[in-house]
C-alpha positions in Angstrom: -4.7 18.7 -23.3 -5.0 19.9 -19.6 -8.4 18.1 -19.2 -7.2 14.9 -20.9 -3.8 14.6 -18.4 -6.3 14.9 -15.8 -8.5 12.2 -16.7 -4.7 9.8 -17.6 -3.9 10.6 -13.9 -7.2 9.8 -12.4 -6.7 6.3 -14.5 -3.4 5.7 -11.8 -5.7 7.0 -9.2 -8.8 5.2 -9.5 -7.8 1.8 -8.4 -7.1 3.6 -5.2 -9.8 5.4 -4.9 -12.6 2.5 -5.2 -10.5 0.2 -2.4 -10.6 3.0 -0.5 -14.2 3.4 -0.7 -14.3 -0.3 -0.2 -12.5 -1.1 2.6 -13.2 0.1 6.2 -15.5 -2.1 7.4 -13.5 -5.1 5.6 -10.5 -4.5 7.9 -12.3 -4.2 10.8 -10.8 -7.7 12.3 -7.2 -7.3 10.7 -4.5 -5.5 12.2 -0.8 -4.6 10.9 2.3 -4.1 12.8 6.0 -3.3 11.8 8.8 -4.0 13.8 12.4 -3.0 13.7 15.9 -4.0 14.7 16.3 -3.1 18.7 12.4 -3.0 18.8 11.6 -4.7 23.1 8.4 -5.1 21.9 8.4 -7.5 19.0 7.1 -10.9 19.2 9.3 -14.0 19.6 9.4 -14.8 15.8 9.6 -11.1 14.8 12.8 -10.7 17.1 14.2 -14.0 15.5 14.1 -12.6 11.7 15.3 -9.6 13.3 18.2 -10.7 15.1 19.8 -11.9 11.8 18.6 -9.1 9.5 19.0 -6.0 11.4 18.7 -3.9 8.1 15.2 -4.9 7.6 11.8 -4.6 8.6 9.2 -7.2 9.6 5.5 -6.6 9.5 2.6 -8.5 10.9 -0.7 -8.7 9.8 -2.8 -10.8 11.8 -6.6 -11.7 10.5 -9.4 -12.9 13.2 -12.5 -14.9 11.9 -15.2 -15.9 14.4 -14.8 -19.2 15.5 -11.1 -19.3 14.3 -7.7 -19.2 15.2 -6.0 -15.8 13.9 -4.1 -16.2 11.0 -0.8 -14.4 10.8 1.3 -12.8 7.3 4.6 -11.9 7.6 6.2 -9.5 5.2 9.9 -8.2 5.5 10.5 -4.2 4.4 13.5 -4.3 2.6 16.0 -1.4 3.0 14.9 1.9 1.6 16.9 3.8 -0.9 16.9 7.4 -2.6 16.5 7.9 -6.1 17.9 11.4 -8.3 14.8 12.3 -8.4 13.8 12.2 -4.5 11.8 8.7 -4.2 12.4 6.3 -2.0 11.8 2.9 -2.2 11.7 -0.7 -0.5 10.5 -4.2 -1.7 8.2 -6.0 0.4 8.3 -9.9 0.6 6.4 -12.0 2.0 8.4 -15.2 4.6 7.3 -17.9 6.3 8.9 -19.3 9.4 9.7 -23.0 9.5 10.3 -24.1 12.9 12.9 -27.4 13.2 12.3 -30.4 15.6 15.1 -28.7 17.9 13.1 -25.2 18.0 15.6 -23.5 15.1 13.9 -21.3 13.2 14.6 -20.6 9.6 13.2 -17.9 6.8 12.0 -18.2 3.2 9.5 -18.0 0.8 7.9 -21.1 0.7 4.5 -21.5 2.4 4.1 -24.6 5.6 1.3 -25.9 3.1 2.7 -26.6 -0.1 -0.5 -26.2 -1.9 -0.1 -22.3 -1.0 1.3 -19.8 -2.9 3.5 -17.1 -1.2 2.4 -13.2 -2.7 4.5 -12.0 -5.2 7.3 -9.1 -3.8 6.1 -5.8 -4.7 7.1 -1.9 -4.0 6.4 0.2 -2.3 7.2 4.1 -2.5 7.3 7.9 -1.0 8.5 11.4 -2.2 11.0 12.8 0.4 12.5 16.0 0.8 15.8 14.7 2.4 16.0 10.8 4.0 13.3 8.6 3.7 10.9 7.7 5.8 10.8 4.5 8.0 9.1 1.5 6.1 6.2 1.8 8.1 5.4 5.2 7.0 1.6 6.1 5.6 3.6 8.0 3.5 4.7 4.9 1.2 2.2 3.9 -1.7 2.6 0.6 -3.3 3.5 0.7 -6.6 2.5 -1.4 -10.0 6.0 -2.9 -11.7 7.7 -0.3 -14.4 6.3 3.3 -12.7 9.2 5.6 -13.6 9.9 8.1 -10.6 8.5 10.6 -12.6 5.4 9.3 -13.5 4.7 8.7 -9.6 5.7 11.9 -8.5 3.4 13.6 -11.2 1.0 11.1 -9.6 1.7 12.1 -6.1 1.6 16.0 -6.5 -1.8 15.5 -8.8 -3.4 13.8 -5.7 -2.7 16.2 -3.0 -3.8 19.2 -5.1 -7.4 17.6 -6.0 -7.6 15.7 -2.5 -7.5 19.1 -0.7 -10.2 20.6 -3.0 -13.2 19.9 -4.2 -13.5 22.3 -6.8 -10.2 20.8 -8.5 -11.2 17.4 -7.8 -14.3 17.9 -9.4 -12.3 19.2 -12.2 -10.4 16.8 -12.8 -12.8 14.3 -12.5 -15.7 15.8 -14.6 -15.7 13.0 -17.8 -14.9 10.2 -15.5 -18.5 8.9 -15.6 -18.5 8.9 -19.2 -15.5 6.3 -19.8 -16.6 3.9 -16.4 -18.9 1.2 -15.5 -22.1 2.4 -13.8 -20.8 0.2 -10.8 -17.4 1.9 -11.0 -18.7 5.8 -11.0 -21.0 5.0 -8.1 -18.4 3.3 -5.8 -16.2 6.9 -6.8 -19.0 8.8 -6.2 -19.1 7.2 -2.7 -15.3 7.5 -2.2 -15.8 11.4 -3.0 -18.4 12.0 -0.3 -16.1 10.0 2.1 -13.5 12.3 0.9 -14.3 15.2 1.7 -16.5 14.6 4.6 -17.3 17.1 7.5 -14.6 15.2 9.7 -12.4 14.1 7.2 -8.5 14.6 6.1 -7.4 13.9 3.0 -5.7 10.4 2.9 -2.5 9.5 1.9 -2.3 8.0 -1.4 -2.0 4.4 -1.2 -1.4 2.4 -4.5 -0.5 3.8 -8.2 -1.7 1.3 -10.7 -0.5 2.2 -14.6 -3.9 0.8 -15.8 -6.2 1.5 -13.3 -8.7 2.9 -15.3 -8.6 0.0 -18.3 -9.2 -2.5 -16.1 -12.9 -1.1 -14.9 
């Protein structure tokens, strides 16, 4: 029974696990930066969502192709709140800012080019001990739609044990070859050596998918 709620748990974990195997030298020209009510450094259109929604958060990411202009995505961090059971949470959305022949700028959801598609809102969340972490916090891990607070702090305690050992995460991991694609076990074998590198520290956990593993 132990071995088999290991391998369920891997399944939230694995998702995470391959994109973070995946993804270093993909974000190599992308950057992400939150700002915050009172913040003297935010951009002109940052300080303008901000001026009217002071409980929020606003977050950049700006993307630079060669030859391009950089393309900007705005997302605003809702406000966190505390659950019973000690997880926080906030909804990110993503806004677009329409600017008005007179300079007025307004907020919402719908892209400049209408044959876009704005990204649906999702979660985002964090165990804490006492108040919860700014929005911006590594702490947060994004989080698949109907994850009960339990399930992701089962999740999030499972992680740092195994991510801090390689004996337990070998452990836990031993029949995950079996059940994968080829492809799959050798982008997690390549996540583990990353893992626990000479220089490394174990990462924070960063997405919780419910059927990570059923979708390899």
């Amino acid at each position: 029974m132990h071995r088999r709620n290991n391998i369920r748990r891997f399944g939230a974990l694995l998702a995470f696990a391959l994109a973070g195997a995946a993804t270093p030298a993909a974000a190599a020209d992308a950057t992400k930066q939150a700002y915050f009510a009172g913040d003297s450094s935010a951009p002109e259109l940052a300080s303008d969502y901000l001026r009217s929604h002071p409980g929020d958060g606003i977050e950049i990411m700006q993307f630079r192709d060669a030859g391009k202009d950089p393309m900007q995505i705005f997302h605003v961090l809702g406000p966190a709140s505390r659950s019973r059971a000690g997880v926080c949470r906030y909804t990110a959305t993503e806004v677009f800012a329409h600017r008005a022949d007179d300079g007025a700028i307004s907020w919402n959801n719908m892209p400049l080019n209408p044959r876009e598609h704005a990204e649906p809102p999702y979660t985002m969340a964090a165990v804490a001990g006492a108040s919860c972490p700014r929005q911006d916090s590594d702490a947060y891990a994004a989080l698949e739609m109907g994850i009960a607070d339990a399930e992701f702090v089962a999740v999030s305690n499972f992680w740092k044990d195994i991510s801090k050992s390689e004996s337990k995460f070998d452990e836990a991991s031993v029949y995950l070859s079996l059940i994968v694609s080829q492809k799959a076990a050798d982008a997690f074998a390549a996540f583990r050596t990353a893992l626990f590198g000479a220089s490394s520290t174990p990462p924070q956990l960063q997405a919780v998918f419910r059927g990570g593993l059923r979708r390899l």
